[in-house]
VEXDREN-2710 file (C-alpha; in Angstrom, 1 decimal):
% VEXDREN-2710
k/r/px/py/pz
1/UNK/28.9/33.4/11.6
2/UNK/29.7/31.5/8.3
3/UNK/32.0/29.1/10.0
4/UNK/31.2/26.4/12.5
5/UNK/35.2/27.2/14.1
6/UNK/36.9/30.5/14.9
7/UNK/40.6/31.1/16.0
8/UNK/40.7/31.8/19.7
9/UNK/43.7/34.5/20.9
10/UNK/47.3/32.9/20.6
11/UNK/49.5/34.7/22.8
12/UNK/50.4/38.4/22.0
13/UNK/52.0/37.9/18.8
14/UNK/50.9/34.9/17.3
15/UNK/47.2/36.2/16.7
16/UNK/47.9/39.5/16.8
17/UNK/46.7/40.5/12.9
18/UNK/45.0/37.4/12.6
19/UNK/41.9/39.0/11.3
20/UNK/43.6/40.6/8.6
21/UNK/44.4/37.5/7.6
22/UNK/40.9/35.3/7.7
23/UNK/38.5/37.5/7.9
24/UNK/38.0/38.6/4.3
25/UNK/37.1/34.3/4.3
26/UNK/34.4/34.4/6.8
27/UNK/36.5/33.1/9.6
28/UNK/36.3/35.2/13.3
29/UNK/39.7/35.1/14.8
30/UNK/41.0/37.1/18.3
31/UNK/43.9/39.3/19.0
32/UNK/44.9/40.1/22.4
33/UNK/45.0/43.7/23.6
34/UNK/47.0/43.3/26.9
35/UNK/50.7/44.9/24.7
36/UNK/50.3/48.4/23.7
37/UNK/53.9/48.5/22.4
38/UNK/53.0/45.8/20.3
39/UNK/49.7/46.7/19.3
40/UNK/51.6/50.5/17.9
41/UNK/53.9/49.0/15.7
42/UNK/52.0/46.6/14.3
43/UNK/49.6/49.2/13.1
44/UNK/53.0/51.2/11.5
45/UNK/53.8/47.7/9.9
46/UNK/50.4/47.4/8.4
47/UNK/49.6/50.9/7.4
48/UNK/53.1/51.1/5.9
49/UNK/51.7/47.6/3.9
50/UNK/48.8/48.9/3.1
51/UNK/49.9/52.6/2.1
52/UNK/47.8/54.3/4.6
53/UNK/48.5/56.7/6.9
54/UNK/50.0/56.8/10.3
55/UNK/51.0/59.2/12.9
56/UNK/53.0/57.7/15.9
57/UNK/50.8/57.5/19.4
58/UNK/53.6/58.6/22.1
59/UNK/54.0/57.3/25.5
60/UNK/53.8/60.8/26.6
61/UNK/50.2/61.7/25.4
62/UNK/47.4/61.4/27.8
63/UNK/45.5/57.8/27.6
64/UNK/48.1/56.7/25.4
65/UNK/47.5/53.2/25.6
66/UNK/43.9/53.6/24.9
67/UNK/44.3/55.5/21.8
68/UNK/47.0/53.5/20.5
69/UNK/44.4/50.6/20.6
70/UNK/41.5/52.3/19.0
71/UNK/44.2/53.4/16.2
72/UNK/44.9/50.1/15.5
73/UNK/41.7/48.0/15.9
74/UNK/40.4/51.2/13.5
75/UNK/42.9/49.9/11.0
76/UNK/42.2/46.6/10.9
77/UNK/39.0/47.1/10.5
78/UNK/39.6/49.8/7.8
79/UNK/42.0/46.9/6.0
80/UNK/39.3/44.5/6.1
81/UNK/36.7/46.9/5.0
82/UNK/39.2/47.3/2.0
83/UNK/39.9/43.1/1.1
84/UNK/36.2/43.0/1.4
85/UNK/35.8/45.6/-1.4
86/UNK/38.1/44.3/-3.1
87/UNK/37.1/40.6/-3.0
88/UNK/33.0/41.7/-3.9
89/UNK/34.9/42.7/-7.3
90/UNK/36.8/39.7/-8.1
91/UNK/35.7/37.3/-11.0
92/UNK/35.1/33.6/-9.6
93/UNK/38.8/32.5/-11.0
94/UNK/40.5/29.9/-9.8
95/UNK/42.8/31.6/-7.7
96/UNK/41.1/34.7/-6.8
97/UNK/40.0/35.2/-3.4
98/UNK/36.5/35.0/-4.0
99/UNK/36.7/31.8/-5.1
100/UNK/38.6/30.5/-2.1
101/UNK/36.1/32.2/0.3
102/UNK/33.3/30.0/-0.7
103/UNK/35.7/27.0/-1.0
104/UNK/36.6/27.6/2.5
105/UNK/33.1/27.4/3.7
106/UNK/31.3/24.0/5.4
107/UNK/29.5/22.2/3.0
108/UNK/26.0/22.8/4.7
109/UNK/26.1/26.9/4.6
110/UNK/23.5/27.8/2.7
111/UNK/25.7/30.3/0.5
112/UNK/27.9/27.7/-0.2
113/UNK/25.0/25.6/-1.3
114/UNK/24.2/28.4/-3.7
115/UNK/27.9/28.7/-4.9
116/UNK/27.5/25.0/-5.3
117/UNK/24.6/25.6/-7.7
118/UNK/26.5/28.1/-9.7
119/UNK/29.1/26.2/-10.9
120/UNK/26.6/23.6/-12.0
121/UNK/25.0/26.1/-14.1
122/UNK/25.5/25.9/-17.9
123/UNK/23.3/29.1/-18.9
124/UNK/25.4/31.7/-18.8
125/UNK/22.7/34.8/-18.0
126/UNK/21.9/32.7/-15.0
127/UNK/25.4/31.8/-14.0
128/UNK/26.1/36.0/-14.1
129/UNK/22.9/36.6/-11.9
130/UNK/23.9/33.6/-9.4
131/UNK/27.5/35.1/-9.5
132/UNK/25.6/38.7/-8.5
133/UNK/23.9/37.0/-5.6
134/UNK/27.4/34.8/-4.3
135/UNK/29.2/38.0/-4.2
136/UNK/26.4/40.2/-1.9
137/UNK/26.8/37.0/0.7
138/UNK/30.5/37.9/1.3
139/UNK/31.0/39.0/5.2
140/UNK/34.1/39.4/7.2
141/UNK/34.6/36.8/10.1
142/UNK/34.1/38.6/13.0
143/UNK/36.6/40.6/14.5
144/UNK/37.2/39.9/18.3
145/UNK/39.3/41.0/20.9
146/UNK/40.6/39.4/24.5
147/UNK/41.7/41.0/27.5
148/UNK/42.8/38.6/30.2
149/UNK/40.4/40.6/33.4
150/UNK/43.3/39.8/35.9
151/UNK/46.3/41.5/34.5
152/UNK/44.7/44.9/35.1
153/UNK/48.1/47.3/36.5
154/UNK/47.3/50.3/38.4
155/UNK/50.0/53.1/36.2
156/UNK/51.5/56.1/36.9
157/UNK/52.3/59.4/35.0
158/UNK/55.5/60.4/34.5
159/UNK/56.6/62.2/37.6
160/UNK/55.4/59.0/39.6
161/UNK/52.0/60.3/40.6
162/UNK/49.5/57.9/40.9
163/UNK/46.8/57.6/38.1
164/UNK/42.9/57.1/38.1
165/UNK/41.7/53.3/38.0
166/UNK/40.2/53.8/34.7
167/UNK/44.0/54.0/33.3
168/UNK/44.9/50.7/34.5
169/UNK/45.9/48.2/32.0
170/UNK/42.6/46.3/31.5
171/UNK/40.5/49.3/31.9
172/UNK/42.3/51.5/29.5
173/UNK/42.2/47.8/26.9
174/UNK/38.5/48.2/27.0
175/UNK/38.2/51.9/26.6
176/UNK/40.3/51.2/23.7
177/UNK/38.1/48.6/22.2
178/UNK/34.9/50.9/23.5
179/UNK/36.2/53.9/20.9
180/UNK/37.0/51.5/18.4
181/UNK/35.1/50.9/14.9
182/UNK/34.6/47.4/15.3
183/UNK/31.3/46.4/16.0
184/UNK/32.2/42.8/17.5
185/UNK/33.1/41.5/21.1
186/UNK/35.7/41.6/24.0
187/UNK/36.4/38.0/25.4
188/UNK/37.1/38.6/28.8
189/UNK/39.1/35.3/30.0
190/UNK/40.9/34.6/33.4
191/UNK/38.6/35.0/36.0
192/UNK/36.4/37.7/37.1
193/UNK/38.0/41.8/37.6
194/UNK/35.2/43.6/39.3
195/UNK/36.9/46.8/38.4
196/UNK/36.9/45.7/34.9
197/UNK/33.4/44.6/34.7
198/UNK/32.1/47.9/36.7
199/UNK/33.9/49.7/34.7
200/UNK/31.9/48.2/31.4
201/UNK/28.9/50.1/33.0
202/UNK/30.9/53.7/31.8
203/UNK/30.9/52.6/28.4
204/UNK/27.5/53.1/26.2
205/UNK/28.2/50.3/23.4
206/UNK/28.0/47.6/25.6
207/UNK/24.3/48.7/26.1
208/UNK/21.5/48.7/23.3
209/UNK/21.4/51.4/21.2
210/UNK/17.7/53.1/20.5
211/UNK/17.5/49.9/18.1
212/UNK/17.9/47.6/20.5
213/UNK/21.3/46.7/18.9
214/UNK/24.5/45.9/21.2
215/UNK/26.9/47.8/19.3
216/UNK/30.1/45.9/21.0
217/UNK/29.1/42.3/22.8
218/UNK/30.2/40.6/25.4
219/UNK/31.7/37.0/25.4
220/UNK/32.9/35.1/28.7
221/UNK/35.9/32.6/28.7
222/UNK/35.2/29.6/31.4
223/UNK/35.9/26.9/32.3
224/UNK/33.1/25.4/34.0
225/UNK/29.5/26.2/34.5
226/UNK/29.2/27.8/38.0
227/UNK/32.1/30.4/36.7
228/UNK/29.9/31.3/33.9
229/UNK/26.7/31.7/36.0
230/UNK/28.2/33.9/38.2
231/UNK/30.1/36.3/36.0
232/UNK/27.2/36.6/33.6
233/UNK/24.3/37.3/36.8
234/UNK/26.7/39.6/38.0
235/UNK/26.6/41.5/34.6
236/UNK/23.3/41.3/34.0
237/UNK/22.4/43.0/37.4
238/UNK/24.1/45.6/35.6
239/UNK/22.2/46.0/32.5
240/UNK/25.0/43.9/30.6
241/UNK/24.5/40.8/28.5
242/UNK/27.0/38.2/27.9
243/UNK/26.6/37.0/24.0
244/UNK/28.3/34.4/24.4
245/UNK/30.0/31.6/26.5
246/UNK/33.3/29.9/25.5
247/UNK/33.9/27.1/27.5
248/UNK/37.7/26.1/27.7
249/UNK/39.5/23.2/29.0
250/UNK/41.0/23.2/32.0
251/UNK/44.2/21.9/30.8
252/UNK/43.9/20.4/27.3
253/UNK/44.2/24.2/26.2
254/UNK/47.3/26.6/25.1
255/UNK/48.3/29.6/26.9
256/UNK/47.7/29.7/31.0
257/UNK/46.0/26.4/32.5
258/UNK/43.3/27.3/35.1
259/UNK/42.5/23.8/35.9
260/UNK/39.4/23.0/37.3
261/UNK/38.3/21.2/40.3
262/UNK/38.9/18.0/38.8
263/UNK/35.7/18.5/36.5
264/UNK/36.2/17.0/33.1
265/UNK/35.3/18.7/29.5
266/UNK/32.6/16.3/28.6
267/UNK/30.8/16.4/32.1
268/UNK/30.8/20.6/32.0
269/UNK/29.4/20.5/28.5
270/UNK/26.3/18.0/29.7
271/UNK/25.7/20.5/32.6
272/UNK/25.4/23.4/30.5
273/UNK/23.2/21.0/27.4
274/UNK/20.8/20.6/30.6
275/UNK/20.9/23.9/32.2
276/UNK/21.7/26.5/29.4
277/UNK/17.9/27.1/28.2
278/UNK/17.2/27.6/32.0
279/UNK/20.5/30.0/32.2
280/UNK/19.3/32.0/29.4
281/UNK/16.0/33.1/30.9
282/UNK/17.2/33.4/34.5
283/UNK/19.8/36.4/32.9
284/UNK/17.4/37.6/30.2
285/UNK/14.9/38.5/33.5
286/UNK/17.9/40.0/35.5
287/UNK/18.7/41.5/32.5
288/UNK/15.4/43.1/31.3
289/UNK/14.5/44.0/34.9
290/UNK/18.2/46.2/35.6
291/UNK/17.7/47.9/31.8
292/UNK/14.1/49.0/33.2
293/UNK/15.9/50.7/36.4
294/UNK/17.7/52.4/34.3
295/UNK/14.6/53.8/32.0
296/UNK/15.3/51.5/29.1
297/UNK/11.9/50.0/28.1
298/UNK/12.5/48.7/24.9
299/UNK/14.4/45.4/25.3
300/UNK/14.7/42.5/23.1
301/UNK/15.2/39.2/24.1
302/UNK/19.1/38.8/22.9
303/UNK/20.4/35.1/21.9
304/UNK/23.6/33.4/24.0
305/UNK/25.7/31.7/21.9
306/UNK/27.6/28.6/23.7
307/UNK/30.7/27.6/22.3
308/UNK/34.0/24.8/23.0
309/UNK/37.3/24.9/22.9
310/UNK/40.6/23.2/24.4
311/UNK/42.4/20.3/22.6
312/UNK/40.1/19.4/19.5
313/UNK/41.5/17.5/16.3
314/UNK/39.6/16.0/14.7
315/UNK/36.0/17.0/12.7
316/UNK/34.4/14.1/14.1
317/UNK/35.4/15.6/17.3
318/UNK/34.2/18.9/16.2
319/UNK/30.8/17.5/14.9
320/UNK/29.9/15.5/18.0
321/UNK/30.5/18.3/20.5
322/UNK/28.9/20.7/18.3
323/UNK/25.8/18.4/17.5
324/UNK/25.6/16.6/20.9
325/UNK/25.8/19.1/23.2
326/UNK/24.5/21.9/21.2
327/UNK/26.9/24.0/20.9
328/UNK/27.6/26.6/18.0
329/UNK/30.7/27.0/17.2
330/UNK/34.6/25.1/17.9
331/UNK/37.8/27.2/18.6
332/UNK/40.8/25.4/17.2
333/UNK/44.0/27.5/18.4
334/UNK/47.2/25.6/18.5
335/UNK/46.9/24.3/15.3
336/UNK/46.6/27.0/13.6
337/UNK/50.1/28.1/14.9
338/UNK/51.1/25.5/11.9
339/UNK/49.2/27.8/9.2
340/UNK/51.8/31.0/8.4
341/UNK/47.8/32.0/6.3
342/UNK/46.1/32.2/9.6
343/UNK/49.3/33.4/12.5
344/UNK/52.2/35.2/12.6
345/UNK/55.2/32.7/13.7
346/UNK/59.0/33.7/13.1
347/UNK/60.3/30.9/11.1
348/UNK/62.6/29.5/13.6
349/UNK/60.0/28.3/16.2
350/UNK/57.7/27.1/13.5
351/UNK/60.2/25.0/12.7
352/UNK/61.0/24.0/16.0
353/UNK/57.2/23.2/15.8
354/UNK/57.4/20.8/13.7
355/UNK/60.0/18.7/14.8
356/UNK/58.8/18.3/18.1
357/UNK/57.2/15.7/19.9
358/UNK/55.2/15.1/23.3
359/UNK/57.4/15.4/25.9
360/UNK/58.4/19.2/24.2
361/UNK/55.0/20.6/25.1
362/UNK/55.0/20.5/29.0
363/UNK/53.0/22.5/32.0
364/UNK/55.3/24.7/33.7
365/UNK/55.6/27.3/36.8
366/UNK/57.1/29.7/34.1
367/UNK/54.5/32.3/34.4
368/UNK/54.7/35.0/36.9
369/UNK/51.4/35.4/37.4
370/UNK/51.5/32.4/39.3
371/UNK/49.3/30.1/37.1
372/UNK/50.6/26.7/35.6
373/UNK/51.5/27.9/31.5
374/UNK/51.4/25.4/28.5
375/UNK/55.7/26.1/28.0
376/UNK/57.5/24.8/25.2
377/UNK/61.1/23.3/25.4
378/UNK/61.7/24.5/22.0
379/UNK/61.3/27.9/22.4
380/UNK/64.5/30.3/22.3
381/UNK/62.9/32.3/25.6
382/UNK/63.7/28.7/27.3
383/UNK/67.0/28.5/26.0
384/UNK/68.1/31.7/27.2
385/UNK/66.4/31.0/30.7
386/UNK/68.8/28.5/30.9
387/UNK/71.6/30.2/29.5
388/UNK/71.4/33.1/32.1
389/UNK/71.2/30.5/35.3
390/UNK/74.0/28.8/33.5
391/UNK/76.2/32.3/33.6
392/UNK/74.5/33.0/37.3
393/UNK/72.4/35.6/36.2
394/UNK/69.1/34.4/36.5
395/UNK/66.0/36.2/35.6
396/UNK/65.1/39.0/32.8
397/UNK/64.8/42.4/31.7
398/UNK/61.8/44.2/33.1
399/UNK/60.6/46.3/31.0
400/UNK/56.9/46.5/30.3
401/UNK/55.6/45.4/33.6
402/UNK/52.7/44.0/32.9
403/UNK/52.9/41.2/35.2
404/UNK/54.0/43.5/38.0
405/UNK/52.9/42.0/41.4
406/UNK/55.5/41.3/44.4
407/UNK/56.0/43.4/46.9
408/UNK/58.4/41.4/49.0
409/UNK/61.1/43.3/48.1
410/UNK/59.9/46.6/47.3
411/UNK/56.8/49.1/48.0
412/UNK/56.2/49.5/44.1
413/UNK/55.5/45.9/42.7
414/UNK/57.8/44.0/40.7
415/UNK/57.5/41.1/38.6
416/UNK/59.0/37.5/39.3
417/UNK/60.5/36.7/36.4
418/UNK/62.7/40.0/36.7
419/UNK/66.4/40.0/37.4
420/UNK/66.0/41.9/40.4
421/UNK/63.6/39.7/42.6
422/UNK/65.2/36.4/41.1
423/UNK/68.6/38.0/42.7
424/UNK/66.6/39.5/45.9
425/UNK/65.0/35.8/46.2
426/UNK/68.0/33.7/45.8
427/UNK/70.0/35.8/48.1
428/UNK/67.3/35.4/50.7
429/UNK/66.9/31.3/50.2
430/UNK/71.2/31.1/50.6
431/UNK/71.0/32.6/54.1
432/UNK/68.3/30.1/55.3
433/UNK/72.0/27.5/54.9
434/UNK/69.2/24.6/53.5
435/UNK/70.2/20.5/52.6
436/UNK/71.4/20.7/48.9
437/UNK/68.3/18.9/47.6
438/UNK/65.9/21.8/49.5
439/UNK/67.7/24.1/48.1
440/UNK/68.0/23.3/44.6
441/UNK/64.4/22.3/44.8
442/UNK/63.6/26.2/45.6
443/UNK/65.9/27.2/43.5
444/UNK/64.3/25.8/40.4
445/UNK/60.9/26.9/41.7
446/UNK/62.4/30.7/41.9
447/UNK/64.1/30.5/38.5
448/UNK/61.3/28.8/36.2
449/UNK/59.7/31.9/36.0
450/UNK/60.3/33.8/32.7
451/UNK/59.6/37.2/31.1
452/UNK/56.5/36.5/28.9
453/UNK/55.7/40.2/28.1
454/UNK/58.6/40.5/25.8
455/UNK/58.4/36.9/24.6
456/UNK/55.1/36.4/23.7
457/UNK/55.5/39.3/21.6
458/UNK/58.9/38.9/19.8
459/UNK/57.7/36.5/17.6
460/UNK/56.1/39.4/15.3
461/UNK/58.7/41.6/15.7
462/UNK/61.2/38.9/13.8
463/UNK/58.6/37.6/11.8
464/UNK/58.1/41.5/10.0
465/UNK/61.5/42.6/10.7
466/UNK/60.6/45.6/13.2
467/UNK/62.7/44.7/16.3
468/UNK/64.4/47.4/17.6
469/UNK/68.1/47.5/17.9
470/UNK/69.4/45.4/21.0
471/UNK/66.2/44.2/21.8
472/UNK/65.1/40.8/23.2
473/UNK/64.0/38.2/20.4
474/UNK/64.1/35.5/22.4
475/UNK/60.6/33.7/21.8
476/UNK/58.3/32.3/24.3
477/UNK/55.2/30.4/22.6
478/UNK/52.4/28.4/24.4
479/UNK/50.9/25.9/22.5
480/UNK/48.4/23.6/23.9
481/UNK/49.7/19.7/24.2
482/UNK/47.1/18.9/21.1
483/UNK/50.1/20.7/18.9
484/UNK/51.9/17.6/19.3
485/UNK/49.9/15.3/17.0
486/UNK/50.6/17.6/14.1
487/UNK/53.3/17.5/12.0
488/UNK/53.9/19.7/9.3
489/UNK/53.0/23.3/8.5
490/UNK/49.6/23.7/6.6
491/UNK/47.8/25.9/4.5
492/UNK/44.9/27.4/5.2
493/UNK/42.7/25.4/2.8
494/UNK/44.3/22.2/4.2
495/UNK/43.3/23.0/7.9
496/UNK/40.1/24.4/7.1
497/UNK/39.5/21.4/4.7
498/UNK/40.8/18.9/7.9
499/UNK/38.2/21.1/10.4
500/UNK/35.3/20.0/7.9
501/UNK/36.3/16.5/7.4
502/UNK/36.3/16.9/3.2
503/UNK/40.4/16.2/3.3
504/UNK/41.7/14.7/7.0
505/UNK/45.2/15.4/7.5
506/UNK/47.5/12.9/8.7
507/UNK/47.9/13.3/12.4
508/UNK/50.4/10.9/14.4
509/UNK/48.4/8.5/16.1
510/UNK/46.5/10.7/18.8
511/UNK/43.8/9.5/21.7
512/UNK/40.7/11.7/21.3
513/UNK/40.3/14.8/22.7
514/UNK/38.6/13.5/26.2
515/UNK/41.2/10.8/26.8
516/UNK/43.8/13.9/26.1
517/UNK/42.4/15.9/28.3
518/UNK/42.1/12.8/31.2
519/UNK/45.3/11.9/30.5
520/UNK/46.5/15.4/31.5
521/UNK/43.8/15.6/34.8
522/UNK/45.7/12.1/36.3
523/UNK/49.1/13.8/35.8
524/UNK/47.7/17.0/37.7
525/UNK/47.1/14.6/40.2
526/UNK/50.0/13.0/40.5
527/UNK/51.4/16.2/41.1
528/UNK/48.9/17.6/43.7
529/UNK/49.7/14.3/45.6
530/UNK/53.5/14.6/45.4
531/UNK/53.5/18.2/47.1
532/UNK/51.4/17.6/49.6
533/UNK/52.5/15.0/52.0
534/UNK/51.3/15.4/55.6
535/UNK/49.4/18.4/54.7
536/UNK/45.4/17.2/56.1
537/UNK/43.8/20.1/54.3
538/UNK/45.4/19.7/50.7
539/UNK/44.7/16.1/51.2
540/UNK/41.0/16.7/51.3
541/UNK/40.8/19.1/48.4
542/UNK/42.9/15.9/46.5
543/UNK/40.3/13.2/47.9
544/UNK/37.3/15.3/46.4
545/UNK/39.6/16.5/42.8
546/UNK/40.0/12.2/42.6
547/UNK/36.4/11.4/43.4
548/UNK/35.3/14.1/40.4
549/UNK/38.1/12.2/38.0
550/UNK/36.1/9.1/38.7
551/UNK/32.4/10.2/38.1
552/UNK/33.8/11.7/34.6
553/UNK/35.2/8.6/33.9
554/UNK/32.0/7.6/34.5
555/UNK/30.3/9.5/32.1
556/UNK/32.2/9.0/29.2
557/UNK/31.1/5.3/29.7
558/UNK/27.3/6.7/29.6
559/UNK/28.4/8.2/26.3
560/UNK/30.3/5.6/24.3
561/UNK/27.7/4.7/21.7
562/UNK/26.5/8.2/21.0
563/UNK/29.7/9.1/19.8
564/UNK/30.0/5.9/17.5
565/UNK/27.7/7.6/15.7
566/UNK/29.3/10.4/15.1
567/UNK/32.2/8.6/13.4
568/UNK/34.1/7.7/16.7
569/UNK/36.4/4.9/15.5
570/UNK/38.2/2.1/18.3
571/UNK/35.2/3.1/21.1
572/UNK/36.5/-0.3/22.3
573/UNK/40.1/1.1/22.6
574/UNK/38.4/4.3/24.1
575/UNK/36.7/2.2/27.7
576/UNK/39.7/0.1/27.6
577/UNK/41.5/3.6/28.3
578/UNK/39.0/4.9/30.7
579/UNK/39.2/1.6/33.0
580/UNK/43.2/2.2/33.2
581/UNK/42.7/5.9/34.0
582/UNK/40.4/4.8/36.9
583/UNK/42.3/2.0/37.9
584/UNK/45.7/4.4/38.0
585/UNK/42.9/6.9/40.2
586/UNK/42.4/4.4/42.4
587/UNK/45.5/3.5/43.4
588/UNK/46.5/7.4/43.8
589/UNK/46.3/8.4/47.6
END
C-alpha cells in the first residue's frame, strides 16, 4: 500500500466506482456489493464510458446476482488495468496524471523520494533513466469490496420455490467477488454470519494457492477487540486468515452505529498495541494446524495488517494513531463525500453538505434493520418521509427487499420501512385507544424508519443520469458527525494534501477526534437512561456502560503528553474537556 489512508465503503452509491476514480493514484478505496440492480447499471454506465462492451445480466438467468457482480468488479478492474497503461506512458507534465500520482503520495514513500530526486536532476540522460524507474513503481490502490455479513436474504425463484442458502444475498455477494478478477479483499462488517463465513470454506481463493499466495484476502470490520478475536479464531479453525483488522468507532463513524459497550476508541486501540503480536501467533497456529488437516503442508507465516477508522480530521490525528498505536493504515470516509474526484454525490445533496451544520448530522432509528444510522436532515429521502406522514401515507415502496425481516404481519418477511407494515403497524397501535403522548411517542418510533435500499443508491443514478422513468430519487446519505467540521467541496489534491499535513484545510473549530467520539458516548447515555426507567436489568447494563465511560476518560489522561508530541495543540483545553465529560458521567443515574 502506497498510501498511509484508504477510502472505507460509503453507502451503496457514494463509493460505488470509487476505485475507478483513485486507484490509478495509489489510493485503495471500497465499494459495497449488497445492490445488484445498482451494481448492473453502473457497469452499462461505465462500459458505455469507456467503449467496451456489455451484454445485459437479466433477473431471469440462473445466479443472476452473482454474475452480475463478477461482470462488473471484472470491469473495474479491466478500466483500471487500462488508466494504469495509460498513465506508465504519460510524460511527467504538469497536468498529466503521472505527475499527480506521485504528488499525491506521503512525503516518506520511498518512490516519492525517488520522484523527489528526479526533479532535482539537471542531467538530462539521468533525469530519462530516473523517469524509466518512477514510471515501473506505478500500482493501483487496492481494489476492495464490503458486504455487510447480516443482510444475507434467503431468495426465491420465480414461481416462489425456495432457493439454496448459497443464493442468499451475502452468499451469492461473495461468490460474486470469489469469480471475480480482482485479486484484493472482502471487508466483511456488521457482525459475524456463520453461513457467510462457512460458506468462504466453498470457495478456493480464499485459501493459498500452490505458492502460498491468498489470491482474494480477508479483512474484518470491528469495533473492539474481543469481536475481532473471535471472528478471526473462528476462521482460522477453518483454514482462513483474516489479512487484516479495521477497527471502527462505535459511533464517531458514518453509515450504521454499532455502539460498543461503552468502550472508547483510544482504550480498544491500547488493547490491541498490547495484545496484537500475541493475537497474531495464537491464529497463525490455529491457522497452520487446520491447513495441515486439510493436507496443505506448505504454509507461510502471513502478516495481519491493523488499521483505524471512525471520525479522524486531522493528520496529526492520523500520525499519532498510526505511530502510537501501531497501526498501518487510516480510513477517512465522510470527508471524502466532499471530493466529486474520489465519490459519486448528485449535486443537490453535496450541496446540502456544505451548508450544513451540527445539529444536521444526527443518530436516528431510521434503519430497518434495527440499528441506530448516522441520518442526515438534509437529505431529500428525509423530506419525503415527512411529506408522506404529512399526506397520511407513511412508509415506502418495497421493492428490492433487502432488508426484509418482520413477520408480524405476514409468513413471508417484510421490511419496516414499507408501506404495508407502517399501515399494518399503525392500525394495530390505534386500537390499543393509548394517552395522546404514548401514542405519538410510538408513532414516531414506527414511522422513522425509511427505505434505504433505494436511497442509498439514488444518488448515482441522478449523479450519471440513468434513473429510470418514475423511479424514486429521493436520496438518503449517512455521513458520520466528523462531516460537520468541513465546509466546502475539495479536490482530491486538497484532501490528500490535508491527510498529509503539507496544506491543512480550514476546518470550523472542531474537538479532536477522542473528545468527538466521547461527546457522542455521554449522549448515548443520556439516552439509554431516558428509556429505561424502572427497568432493574437495563439499569445494570447502564451502571457498567457508565463505569467504562469513566476508565476511558481515564486513559486519555494517561495519554495527554504523548500526543503533545505528536502536534496535539490546547492539551490543556483537552483534560479540561475530559473532567466535564466525567463530571456530566457522574451525575448521570
Amino acid at each position: 500500500m502506497k498510501h498511509a489512508f484508504h477510502i472505507p465503503v460509503l453507502g451503496l452509491a457514494f463509493s460505488i466506482d470509487s476505485p475507478l476514480k483513485v486507484a490509478k493514484f495509489g489510493i485503495s478505496s471500497v465499494m459495497s456489493i449488497v445492490d445488484d440492480e445498482l451494481i448492473e447499471r453502473m457497469r452499462a454506465f461505465h462500459a458505455q464510458e469507456n467503449q467496451l462492451y456489455y451484454v445485459s445480466i437479466k433477473k431471469t438467468e440462473e445466479d443472476y446476482r452473482a454474475k452480475r457482480i463478477t461482470a462488473y468488479l471484472n470491469l473495474v478492474q479491466q478500466i483500471i488495468d487500462m488508466q494504469i497503461f495509460h498513465i506508465k506512458n504519460e510524460e511527467f507534465l504538469p497536468d498529466s496524471d503521472l505527475t499527480k500520482y506521485f504528488e499525491l503520495l506521503p512525503d516518506n514513500d520511498f518512490s516519492k523520494r525517488r520522484y523527489k530526486t528526479m526533479l532535482d536532476t539537471e542531467d538530462i540522460a539521468q533525469k530519462t533513466a530516473l523517469q524509466e524507474e518512477l514510471k515501473t513503481m506505478v500500482v493501483p490502490g487496492e481494489i476492495d469490496v464490503n458486504i455487510m455479513a447480516k443482510v444475507d436474504k434467503l431468495n426465491v425463484d420465480a414461481k416462489g420455490n425456495k432457493l439454496d442458502e448459497k443464493y442468499s444475498d451475502a452468499l451469492a455477494a461473495l461468490r460474486g467477488f470469489a469469480q471475480s478478477n480482482l485479486r484484493s479483499s472482502v471487508v466483511l462488517s456488521a457482525g459475524m454470519n456463520p453461513r457467510l463465513y462457512n460458506y468462504l470454506t466453498e470457495l478456493p481463493p480464499f485459501f493459498p494457492n500452490r505458492y502460498g499466495v491468498l489470491e482474494k484476502k480477508i479483512i474484518l470490520k470491528v469495533s473492539d477487540y474481543r469481536s475481532a478475536y473471535i471472528q478471526a479464531k473462528y476462521l482460522a479453525k477453518k483454514g482462513l486468515w483474516v489479512s487484516e483488522f479495521r477497527i471502527e468507532s462505535g459511533l464517531n463513524c458514518g453509515g450504521h452505529a454499532f455502539a460498543t459497550e461503552g468502550y472508547l476508541l483510544g482504550p480498544i486501540l491500547e488493547e490491541f498495541k498490547q495484545k496484537k503480536e500475541e493475537l497474531v501467533q495464537e491464529l497463525s497456529s490455529i491457522y497452520r494446524a487446520a491447513l495441515r488437516e486439510k493436507g496443505t503442508s506448505n504454509v507461510h507465516t502471513l502478516p495481519i495488517k491493523f488499521a483505524v477508522q471512525g471520525g479522524i480530521g486531522t493528520a496529526e490525528e492520523q500520525v499519532f494513531l498510526l505511530t502510537y498505536y501501531g497501526f498501518d493504515s487510516a480510513g477517512w470516509g465522510s470527508p471524502f463525500l466532499l471530493v466529486p474526484e474520489a465519490t459519486t454525490v448528485d449535486d443537490d445533496t453535496l450541496t446540502q453538505l456544505i451548508r450544513a451544520d451540527k445539529s444536521d448530522f444526527y443518530l436516528s432509528d431510521s434503519s430497518p434493520l434495527g440499528v441506530p444510522f448516522n441520518n442526515f436532515k438534509g437529505s431529500t429521502a428525509e423530506q419525503r418521509r415527512m411529506e408522506r406522514i404529512a399526506k397520511g401515507v407513511p412508509g415506502s415502496p418495497c421493492t428490492k427487499k433487502y432488508l426484509v425481516s418482520n413477520t408480524e404481519f405476514s409468513e413471508e418477511p417484510i421490511c419496516t420501512a414499507s408501506r404495508v407494515y407502517q399501515h399494518a403497524k399503525i392500525n394495530e397501535l390505534k386500537s390499543r385507544a393509548l394517552p395522546d403522548a404514548e401514542f405519538q411517542a410510538q408513532f414516531d418510533k414506527i414511522t422513522a424508519k425509511t427505505c434505504l435500499c433505494e436511497g442509498l443508491a439514488a444518488s448515482a443514478y441522478l449523479k450519471y443520469n440513468i434513473q429510470k422513468p418514475k423511479e424514486s430519487t429521493a436520496v438518503s446519505i449517512c455521513p458520520g458527525p466528523n462531516t460537520a467540521y468541513f465546509e466546502d467541496t475539495y479536490t482530491l489534491k486538497e484532501m490528500v494534501d490535508h491527510i498529509y499535513g503539507r496544506r491543512p484545510l480550514a476546518l470550523k473549530e472542531r474537538p479532536s477526534i477522542f473528545l468527538n467520539e466521547l461527546h457522542l458516548y455521554v449522549e448515548y447515555l443520556k439516552n439509554m437512561v431516558k428509556n429505561s426507567f424502572d427497568d432493574v436489568k437495563r439499569l445494570k447494563v447502564i451502571q457498567k456502560f457508565k463505569d467504562q465511560l469513566l476508565r476511558g476518560v481515564a486513559y486519555y489522561r494517561t495519554i495527554t503528553n504523548e500526543m503533545e508530541k505528536f502536534g496535539f495543540k490546547e492539551t490543556r483545553c483537552f483534560l479540561s474537556s475530559l473532567s466535564n465529560y466525567e463530571e456530566e458521567l457522574k451525575g448521570q443515574a
